[in-house]
C-alpha positions in Angstrom: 10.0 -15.4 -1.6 12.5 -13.7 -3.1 15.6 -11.3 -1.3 14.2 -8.0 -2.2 14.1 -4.3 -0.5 17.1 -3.0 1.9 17.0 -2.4 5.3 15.7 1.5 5.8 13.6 1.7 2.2 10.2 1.9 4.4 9.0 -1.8 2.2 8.2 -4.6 3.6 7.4 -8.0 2.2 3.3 -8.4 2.7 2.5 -12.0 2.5 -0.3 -13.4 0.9 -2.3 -14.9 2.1 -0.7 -13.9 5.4 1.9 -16.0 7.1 -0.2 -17.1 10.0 -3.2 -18.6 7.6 -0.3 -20.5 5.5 1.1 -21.7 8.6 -2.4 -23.1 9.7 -2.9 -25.0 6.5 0.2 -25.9 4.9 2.1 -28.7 6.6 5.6 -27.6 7.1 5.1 -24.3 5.8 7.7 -21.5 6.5 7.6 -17.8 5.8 10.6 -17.6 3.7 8.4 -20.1 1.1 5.5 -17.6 1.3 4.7 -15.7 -1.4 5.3 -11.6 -1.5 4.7 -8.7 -2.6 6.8 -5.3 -1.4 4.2 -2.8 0.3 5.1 0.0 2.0 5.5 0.4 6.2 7.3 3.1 7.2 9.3 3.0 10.7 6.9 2.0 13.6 4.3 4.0 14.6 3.8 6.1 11.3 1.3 4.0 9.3 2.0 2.3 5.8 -0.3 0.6 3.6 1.3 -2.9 4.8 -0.7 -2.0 8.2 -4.1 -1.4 6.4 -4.4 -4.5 5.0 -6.6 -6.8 6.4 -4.3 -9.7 8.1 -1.9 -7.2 9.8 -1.3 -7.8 13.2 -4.6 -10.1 12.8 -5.5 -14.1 13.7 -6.5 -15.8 10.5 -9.5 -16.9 9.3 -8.4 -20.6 8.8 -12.2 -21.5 8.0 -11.4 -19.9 4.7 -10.7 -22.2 2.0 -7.0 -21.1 0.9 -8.5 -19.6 -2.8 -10.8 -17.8 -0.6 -8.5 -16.4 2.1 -5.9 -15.3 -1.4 -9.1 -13.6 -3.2 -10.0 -11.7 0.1 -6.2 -10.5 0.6 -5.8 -9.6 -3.2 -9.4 -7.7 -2.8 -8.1 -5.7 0.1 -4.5 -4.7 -1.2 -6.3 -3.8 -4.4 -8.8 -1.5 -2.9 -5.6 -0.2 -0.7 -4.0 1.2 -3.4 -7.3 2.4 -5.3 -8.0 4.6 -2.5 -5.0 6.5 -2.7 -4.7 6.7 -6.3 -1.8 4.6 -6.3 -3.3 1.3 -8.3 -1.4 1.3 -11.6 -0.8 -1.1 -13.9 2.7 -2.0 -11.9 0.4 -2.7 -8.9 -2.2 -4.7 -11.3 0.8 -6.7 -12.9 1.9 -7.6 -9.6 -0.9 -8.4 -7.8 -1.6 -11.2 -10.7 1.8 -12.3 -10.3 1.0 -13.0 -6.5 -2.0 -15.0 -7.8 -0.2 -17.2 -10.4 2.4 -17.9 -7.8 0.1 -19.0 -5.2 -2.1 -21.5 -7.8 
């Protein structure tokens, strides 16, 4: 994962899939290899589209086969941003980044 965002720009790095499945599946696994994308999350307590998504704050799945528990996550972010209008091609570009990264 790469250094991005500053402290106080309301982003946060949302992990997919989501630290806690990697953890389960990949021996020696540690966040700061996960892969990334910047989603917003404002201070606590005032939503953000990093606490929509389906892993936040959640136990993982680990009976998901890792292409599985990616294609669920990239299904969810996806229809995250189409619900608010907000799925450009930026957003479309990046989510396949996030999916050649992780193969």
């Amino acid at each position: 994962m790469l250094k991005t965002g500053r402290r106080g720009d309301n982003l946060t790095p949302h992990h997919i899939p989501s630290n806690a499945f990697m953890a389960a599946k990949v021996p020696n696994y540690t966040r700061g290899i996960g892969i990334a994308m910047m989603m917003e999350h404002p201070v606590p307590g005032q939503g953000g589209r990093h606490r929509q998504t389906i892993s936040y704050g959640q136990l993982p799945d680990i009976s998901l086969l890792p292409r599985n528990a990616l294609a669920r996550e990239i299904k969810d972010a996806r229809t995250i941003y189409r619900r608010q209008s907000l799925y450009t091609p930026e957003i479309r570009r990046s989510l396949q980044e996030v999916i050649r990264l992780n193969k």
